[in-house]
N, C-alpha and C positions, 0 to 999 in steps of 0.2 A: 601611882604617878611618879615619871621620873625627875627626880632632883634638877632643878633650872640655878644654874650658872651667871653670876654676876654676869663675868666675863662673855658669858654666849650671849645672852640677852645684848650688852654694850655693842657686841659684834655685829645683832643684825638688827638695829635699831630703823632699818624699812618698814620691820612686818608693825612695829610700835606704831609708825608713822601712819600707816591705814586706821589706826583705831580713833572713832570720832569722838569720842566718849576723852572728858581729861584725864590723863592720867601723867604718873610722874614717878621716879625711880631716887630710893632715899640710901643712901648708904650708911655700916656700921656704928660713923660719927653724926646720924643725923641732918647731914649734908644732901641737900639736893644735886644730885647727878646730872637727872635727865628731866627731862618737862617736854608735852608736847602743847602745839598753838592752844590747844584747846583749856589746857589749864592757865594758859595765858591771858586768854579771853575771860577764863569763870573768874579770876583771882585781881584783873585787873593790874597785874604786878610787870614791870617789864624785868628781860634777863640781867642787867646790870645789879638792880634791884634787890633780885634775889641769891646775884652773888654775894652783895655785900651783908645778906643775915647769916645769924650764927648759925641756926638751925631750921626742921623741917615747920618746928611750930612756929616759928616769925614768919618762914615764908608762904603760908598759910593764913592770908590777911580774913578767911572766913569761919577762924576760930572753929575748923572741925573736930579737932580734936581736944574741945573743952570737958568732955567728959569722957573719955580714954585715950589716948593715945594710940591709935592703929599700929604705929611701928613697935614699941616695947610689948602690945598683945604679939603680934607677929612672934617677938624675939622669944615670948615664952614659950607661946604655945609650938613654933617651929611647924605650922603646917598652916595649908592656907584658908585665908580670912573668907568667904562666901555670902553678899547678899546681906551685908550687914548695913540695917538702916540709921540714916545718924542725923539729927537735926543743926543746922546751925544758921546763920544770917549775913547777909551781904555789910559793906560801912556804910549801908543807909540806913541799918537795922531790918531789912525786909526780912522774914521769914524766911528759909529755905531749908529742903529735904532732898538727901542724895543715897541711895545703894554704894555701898563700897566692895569693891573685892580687892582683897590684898593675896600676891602669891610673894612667899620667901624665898632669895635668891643667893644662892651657896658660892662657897669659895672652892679651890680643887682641894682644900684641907675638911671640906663636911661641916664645915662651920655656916653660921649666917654669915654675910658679907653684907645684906640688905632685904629691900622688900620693892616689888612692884604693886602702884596702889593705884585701882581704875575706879573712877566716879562716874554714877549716875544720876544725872541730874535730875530728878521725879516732882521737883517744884511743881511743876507745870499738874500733873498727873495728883497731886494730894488737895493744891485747892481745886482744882474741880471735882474730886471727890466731896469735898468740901461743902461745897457748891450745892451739888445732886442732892446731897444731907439734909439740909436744912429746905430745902425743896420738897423731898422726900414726906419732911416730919409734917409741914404745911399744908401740901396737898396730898392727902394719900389716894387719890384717884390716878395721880402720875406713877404711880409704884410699877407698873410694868413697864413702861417708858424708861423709869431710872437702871432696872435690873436689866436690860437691853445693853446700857449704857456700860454699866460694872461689866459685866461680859465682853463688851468689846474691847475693853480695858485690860481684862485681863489677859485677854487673847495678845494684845500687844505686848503686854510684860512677858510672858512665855516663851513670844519671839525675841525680846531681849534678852532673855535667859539664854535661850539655844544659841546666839549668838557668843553671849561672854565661853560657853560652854566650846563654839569652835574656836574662838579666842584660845581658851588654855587649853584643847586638843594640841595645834599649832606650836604654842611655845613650848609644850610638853614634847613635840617629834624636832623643834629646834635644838633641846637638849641633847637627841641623840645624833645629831647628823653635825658633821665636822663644814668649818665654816669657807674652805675656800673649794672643796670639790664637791659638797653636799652628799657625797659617801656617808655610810654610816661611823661614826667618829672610832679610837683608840677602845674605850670603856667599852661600847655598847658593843663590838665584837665580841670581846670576851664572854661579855654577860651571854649573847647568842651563841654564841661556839659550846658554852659550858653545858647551856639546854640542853643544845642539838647532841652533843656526846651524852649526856646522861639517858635520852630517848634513847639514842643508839645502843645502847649496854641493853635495853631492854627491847627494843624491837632488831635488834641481832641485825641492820642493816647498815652497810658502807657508809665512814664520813670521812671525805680528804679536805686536807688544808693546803692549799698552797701561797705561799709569798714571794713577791714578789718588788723588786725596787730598779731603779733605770739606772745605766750603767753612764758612770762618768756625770753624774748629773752636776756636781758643782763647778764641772766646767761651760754648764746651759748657765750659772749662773754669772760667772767670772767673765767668759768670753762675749754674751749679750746681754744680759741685765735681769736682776729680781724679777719685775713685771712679765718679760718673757717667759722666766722659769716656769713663777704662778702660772702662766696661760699653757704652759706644755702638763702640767700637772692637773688641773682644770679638765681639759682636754684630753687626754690620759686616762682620766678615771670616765670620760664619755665614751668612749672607745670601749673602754674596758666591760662596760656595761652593756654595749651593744653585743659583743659578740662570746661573754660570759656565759651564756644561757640564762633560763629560767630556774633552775636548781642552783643559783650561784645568789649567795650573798655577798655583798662587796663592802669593804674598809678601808680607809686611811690607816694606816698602820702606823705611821709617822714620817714626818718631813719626806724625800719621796717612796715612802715604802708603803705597797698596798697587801692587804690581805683579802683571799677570797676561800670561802666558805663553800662546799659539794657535797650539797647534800641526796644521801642514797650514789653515792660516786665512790667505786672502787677506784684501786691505784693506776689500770687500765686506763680506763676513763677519764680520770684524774690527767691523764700524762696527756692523753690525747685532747685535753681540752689544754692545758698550759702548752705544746706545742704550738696549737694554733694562735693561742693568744701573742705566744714569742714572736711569731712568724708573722702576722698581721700589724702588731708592733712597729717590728723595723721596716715594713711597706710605708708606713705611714707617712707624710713631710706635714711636719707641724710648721702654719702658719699665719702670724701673728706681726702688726705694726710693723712690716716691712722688712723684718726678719721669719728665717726659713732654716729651718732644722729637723733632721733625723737624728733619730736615738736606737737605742734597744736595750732591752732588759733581761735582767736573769732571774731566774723563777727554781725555787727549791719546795720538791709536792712531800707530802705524809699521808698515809691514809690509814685509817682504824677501819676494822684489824689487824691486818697484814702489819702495820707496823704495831706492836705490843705495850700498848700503854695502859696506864690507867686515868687518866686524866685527858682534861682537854687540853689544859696547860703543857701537859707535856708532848704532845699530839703538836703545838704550835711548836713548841720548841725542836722539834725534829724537823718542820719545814725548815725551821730558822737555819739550822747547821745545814741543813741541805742546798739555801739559799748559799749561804757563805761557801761552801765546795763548788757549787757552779760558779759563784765569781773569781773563784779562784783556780780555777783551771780555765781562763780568759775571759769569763762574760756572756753574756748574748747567747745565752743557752739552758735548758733544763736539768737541774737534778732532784733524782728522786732518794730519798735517805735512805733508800732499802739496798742502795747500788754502794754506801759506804762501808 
C-alpha cells in the first residue's frame, strides 16, 4: 500500500467529508487537526472546546483510549490499525462498543506526522447480540430464528468491511495523484517510469519519455492572476489526456511541467505524437472567469533504445536537456536528444 501524506490527505479533505462513520485526524503533538460532524455528534464536544485541550486524549470525552492509546500503537507499529474493537462509555456511563481503523499519515521526510482514526459505532449491533443470548439460552426452540438473525448481521458487517476497504483503496490512489490536476503526482512517475524501463530491458520493446512545460507561463501568472494560472494548468493536463493516447501515462512533473510516459513507443512515434500535442496546444484558448488566453509549449522526447541508457533516470534526464534546447532555440517547438 502506498504511503498517505499528511499533507495530501489535509489537501483533499472532501473525499473525508463523505465518510459517515466519525472519524478524526491527530497530529505528531497529539493535537486534533481535523474532526468530522460525526465525531462531533458521538463526543458531544463542540470545536472551540476541543481547541482548547491539550491533547487527543481530553478531546476524547469517551475515554477510548483507556486501555491503549491508538495513536502511540500507530507510532510504533508504523502501519495500519484494522478492525480493532475497543469498549468504552458515554458521561452517562452507558456502555458502548466501536471498530476502529487507524491508517498513519507520513511527512515528505518518511516520518509519521500523524494518524487517521475512523470509528465504528457497533453499540447498536452488540446489545442486540446481547439481547438474541440470553433469548437464545431460555428458549432453545428459537435457536433457528436467532441463527437467521447472526447471519443477517453478519452479512451487514461484511458490507461494512468492503466499504472501509473502498474507503482506503481511495486514499491510497489519493497518495499517488497530484492535488490540483489529478495527474499522477512527481513520485509516482518515477516509481512507474522505473518499472516500465526495467520490463523494457527484458521484453526488448520501445519506451519514450517526453516533457514537456508551457512557455512563458509566469507571465499567465503576473499579467492575470494565480487562480487563472491553476485553471490553465487544470485544463492543460485535460487536454493533454485527451489527445495523449492510450499508451500514455501522464504526470505533473512540477509547477508547470508535465511528463508523459509511451509506452511500446519508439522515437518515431514518440515525435509524431509530441508534435501533435504541440500543435493542438497552441489551437487551444483557454477560458476562464472572464479571462482568455493562449499559450504553447515545448516538448523535449528520449526513447530507449535508440537513445543508450541504462536507467530510467537517465532516460528522463535526456528528455529534460532535450526539453531545455527546444526552449532555447525559441519555444513552442519539439526537440528530440538524439538531434543534439
Amino acid at each position: 500500500m502506498q504511503k498517505l501524506t499528511l499533507k495530501k490527505i489535509l489537501e483533499n479533505k472532501e473525499l473525508l467529508d463523505i465518510i459517515n462513520d466519525p472519524l478524526y485526524i491527530v497530529d505528531k503533538n497529539k493535537k486534533l487537526i481535523y474532526y468530522n460532524y460525526a465525531y462531533l455528534n458521538l463526543t458531544c464536544l463542540t470545536p472551540r472546546q476541543i481547541k482548547d485541550m491539550n491533547d487527543c486524549y481530553e478531546c476524547f470525552s469517551l475515554d477510548i483510549c483507556k486501555d491503549k492509546c491508538i495513536f502511540e500503537e500507530i507510532m510504533s507499529r508504523k502501519q495500519p490499525l484494522q478492525l480493532r474493537e475497543v469498549s468504552a462509555s458515554d458521561r452517562q456511563g452507558n456502555a458502548l462498543s466501536f471498530w476502529v481503523n487507524a491508517v498513519p499519515l507520513f511527512g515528505d521526510n518518511g516520518e509519521i506526522e500523524g494518524a487517521l482514526i475512523i470509528l465504528r459505532d457497533m453499540t447498536s449491533e452488540v446489545q442486540i447480540h446481547s439481547k438474541y443470548k440470553v433469548l437464545y439460552e431460555r428458549e432453545r426452540e428459537s435457536r433457528t430464528h436467532l441463527e437467521e438473525i447472526v447471519k443477517a448481521k453478519t452479512g451487514e458487517l461484511r458490507v461494512a468491511n468492503t466499504k472501509l476497504k473502498l474507503i482506503n483503496k481511495k486514499l491510497e490512489e489519493l497518495s499517488i495523484r497530484d492535488g490540483l490536476t489529478n495527474l499522477y503526482n512527481h513520485r509516482y512517475f518515477f516509481e512507474r517510469i522505473d518499472l516500465l524501463f526495467k520490463e523494457t530491458e527484458v521484453n526488448k520493446k520501445p519506451l519514450s519519455c517526453l516533457l514537456l512545460d508551457v512557455d512563458f507561463f509566469k507571465s499567465v501568472n503576473d499579467h492575470y492572476n494565480h487562480q487563472f494560472g491553476d485553471f490553465v494548468l487544470r485544463r492543460l493536463a485535460e487536454v493533454l489526456l485527451e489527445i495523449a493516447g492510450k499508451n500514455a501515462i501522464l504526470a505533473r512533473y512540477g509547477g508547470d511541467e508535465f511528463a508523459i510516459i509511451l509506452v511500446n513507443t519508439d522515437y518515431k512515434s514518440a515525435v509524431i505524437s509530441a508534435r501533435k500535442i504541440n500543435r493542438q496546444i497552441r489551437e487551444q484558448v483557454f477560458k476562464d472567469d472572464g479571462f482568455s488566453k493562449k499559450i504553447s509549449i515545448s516538448i523535449g522526447v528520449s526513447s530507449f533504445p535508440a537513445d543508450i541508457v541504462s536507467s530510467a533516470d537517465q532516460l528522463v534526464k535526456l528528455a529534460d536537456e532535450a526539453l531545455y534546447r527546444a526552449k532555447g532555440l525559441g519555444r513552442d517547438r519539439v526537440f528530440c536528444y538524439k538531434d543534439i
